[in-house]
VEXLUMFI-953031 format. One record per residue (C-alpha): residue number from 0; x, y, z. Coordinates in steps of 0.001 Angstrom, whole numbers, plus 500000, padded with zeros to 6 digits. Example, Ala and Ser with C-alpha at 12.3 -4.5 7.8 and 13.67 -1.06 7.14 Angstrom:
REM VEXLUMFI-953031
{0 {512300 495500 507800}}
{1 {513670 498940 507140}}
END
This chain:
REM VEXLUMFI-953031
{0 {511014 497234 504873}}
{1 {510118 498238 501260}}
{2 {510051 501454 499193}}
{3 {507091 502034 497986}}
{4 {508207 501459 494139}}
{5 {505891 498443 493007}}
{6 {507850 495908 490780}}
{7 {505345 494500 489002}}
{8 {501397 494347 488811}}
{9 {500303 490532 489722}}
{10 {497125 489178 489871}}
{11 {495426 486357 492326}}
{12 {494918 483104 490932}}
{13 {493066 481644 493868}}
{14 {491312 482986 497042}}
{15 {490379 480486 500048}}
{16 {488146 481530 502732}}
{17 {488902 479987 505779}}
{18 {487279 480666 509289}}
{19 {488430 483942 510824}}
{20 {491179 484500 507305}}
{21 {491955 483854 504129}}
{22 {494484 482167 502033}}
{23 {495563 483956 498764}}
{24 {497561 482360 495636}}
{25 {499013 485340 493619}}
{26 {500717 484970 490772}}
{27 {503908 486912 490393}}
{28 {507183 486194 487788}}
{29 {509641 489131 489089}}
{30 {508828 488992 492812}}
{31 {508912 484694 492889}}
{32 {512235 485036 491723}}
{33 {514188 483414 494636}}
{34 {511531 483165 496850}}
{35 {511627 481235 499736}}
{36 {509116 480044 502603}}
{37 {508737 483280 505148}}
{38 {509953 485561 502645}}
{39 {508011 488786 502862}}
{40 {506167 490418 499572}}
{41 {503665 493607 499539}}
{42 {500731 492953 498075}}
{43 {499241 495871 497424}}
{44 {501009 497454 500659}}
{45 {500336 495050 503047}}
{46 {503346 493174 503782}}
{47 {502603 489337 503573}}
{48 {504560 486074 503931}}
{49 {505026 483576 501971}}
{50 {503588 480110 502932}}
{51 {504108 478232 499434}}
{52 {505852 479090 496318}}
{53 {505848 477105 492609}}
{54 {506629 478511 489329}}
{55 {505762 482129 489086}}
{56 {503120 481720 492226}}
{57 {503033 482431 495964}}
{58 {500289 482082 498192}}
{59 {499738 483901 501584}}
{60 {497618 483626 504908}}
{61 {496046 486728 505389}}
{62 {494733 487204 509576}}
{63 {491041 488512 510469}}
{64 {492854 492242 511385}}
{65 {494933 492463 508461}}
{66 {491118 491839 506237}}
{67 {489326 494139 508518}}
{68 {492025 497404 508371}}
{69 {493002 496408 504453}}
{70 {491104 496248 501339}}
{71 {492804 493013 500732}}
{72 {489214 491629 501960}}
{73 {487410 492758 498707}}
{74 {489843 491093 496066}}
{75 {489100 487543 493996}}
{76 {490367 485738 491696}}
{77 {491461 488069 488562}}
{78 {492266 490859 490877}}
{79 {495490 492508 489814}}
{80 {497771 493576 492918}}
{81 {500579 495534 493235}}
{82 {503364 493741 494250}}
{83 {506981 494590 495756}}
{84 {509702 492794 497590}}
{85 {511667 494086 500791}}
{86 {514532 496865 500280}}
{87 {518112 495032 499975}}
{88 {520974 496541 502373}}
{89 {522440 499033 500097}}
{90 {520299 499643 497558}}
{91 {518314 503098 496760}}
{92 {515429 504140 498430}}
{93 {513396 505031 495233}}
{94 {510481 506056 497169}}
{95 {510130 506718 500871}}
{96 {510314 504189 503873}}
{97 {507289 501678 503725}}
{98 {506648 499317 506495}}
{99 {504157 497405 504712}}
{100 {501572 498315 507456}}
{101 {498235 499691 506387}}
{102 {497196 502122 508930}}
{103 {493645 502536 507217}}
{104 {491784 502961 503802}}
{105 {490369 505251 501471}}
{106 {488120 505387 498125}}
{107 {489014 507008 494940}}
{108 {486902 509959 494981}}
{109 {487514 511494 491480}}
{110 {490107 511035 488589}}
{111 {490935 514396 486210}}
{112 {493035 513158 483090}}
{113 {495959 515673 481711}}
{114 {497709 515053 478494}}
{115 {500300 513808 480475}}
{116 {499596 513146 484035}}
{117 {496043 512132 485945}}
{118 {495076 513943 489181}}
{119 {493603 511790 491553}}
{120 {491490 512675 494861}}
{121 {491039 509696 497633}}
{122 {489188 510383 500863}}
{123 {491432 510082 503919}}
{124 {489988 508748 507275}}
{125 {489565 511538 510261}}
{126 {492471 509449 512447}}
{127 {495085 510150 509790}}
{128 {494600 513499 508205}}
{129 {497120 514778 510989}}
{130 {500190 512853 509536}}
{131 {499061 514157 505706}}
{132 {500715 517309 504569}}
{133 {501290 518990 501271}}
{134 {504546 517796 499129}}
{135 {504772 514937 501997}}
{136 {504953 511151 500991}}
{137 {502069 508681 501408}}
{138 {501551 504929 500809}}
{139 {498979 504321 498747}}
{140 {498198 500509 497331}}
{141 {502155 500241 498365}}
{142 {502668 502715 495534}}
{143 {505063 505813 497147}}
{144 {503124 508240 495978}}
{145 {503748 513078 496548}}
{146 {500595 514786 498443}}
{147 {499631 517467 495998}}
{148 {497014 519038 497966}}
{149 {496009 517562 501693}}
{150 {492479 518349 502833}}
{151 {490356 517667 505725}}
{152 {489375 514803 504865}}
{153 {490771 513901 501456}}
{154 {494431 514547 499617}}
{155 {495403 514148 496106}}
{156 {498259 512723 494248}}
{157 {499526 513041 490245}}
{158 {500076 510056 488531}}
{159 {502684 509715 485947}}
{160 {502186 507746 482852}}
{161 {504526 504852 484229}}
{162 {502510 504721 487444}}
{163 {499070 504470 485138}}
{164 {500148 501738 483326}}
{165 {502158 499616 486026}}
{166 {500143 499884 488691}}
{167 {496479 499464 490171}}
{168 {496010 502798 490398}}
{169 {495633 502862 486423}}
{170 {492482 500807 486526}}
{171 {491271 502014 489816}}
{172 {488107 503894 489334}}
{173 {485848 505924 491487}}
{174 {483834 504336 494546}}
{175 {487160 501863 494739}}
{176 {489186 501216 498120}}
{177 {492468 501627 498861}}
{178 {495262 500274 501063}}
{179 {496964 503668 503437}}
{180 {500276 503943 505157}}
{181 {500841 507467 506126}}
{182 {504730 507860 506501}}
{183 {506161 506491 510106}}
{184 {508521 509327 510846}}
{185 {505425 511949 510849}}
{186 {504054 508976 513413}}
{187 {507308 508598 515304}}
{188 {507618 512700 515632}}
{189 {504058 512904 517078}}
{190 {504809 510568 519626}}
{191 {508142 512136 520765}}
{192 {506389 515573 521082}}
{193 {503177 514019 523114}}
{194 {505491 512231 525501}}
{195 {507929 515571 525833}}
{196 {504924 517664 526864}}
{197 {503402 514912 529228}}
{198 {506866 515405 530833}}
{199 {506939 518869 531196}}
{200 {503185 519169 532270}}
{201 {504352 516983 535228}}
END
């Protein structure tokens, strides 16, 4: 379980492609702190475990489905990443409950710098604009991020400086991907009300 509240932008050292996944080395001094073999780090909200860990680096098996629903497919060596470790038992929720499971991506579609904050529109795939609402929360690159505006088929966030400069999303430009997680109690909700009307239709 994780927050949404990246602790530090990483980058990947080393990318081997194997036959149906790949093996990542990512290079990470806050989050390698005490890691151990099956520990569990986002990278860039897709919760991973760790295989192998020396000095200030990790690497991490990534599956065929977690490279075909992530954008984790399209990084190489250089890429920076946002990285996070897993909530501790009684610490604050900073963001909003993250799971670390990408239901889908988007692409940047447009950036609009303020003096002070940067607007930013991503396109949002058809299967998920139903869980997207105005002033709700969203996972975006494993970055907890407000919906400013949620459209059909896009939604839009405001970055604060801190955000720009510690996270992908300050280097991310138009045409780019990025990793979705749409918040689990809108999913859990849905469900509840789809299996209360199944049981009164019957």
């Amino acid at each position: 379980m994780f927050t949404g509240i990246v602790e530090e932008l990483g980058e990947v050292t080393a990318v081997e492609t194997l036959d149906d996944a790949c093996r990542f080395r990512l290079r990470g001094p806050v989050v390698t702190q005490g890691a151990q073999h099956g520990d569990s780090i986002a990278v860039n909200g897709v919760c991973l475990t760790v295989v192998d860990h020396e000095g200030d680096e990790f690497t991490a098996d990534v599956m065929a489905e977690t490279l075909n629903r992530s954008s984790l497919g399209a990084l190489r060596a250089g890429s920076r990443v946002n990285l996070e470790r897993p909530m501790a038992v009684g610490e604050r929720l900073g963001g909003h409950i993250v799971q670390g499971h990408v239901d889908g991506t988007g692409e940047i579609l447009e950036r609009k710098p303020s003096e002070h904050w940067e607007l930013v529109k991503i396109s949002l795939p058809a299967d998920l604009t139903r869980y997207v609402v105005e002033k709700g929360s969203i996972t975006v690159d494993g970055i907890s991020l407000t919906v400013v505006d949620a459209g059909p088929d896009y939604f839009t966030v405001s970055l604060i400086p801190t955000t720009l400069d510690l996270t992908t999303l300050g280097h991310k430009q138009p045409g780019d991907p990025v990793n979705l997680e749409v918040d689990v109690i809108a999913k859990y909700v849905e469900r509840m009300l789809g299996d209360r009307a199944q049981g009164a239709g019957r």
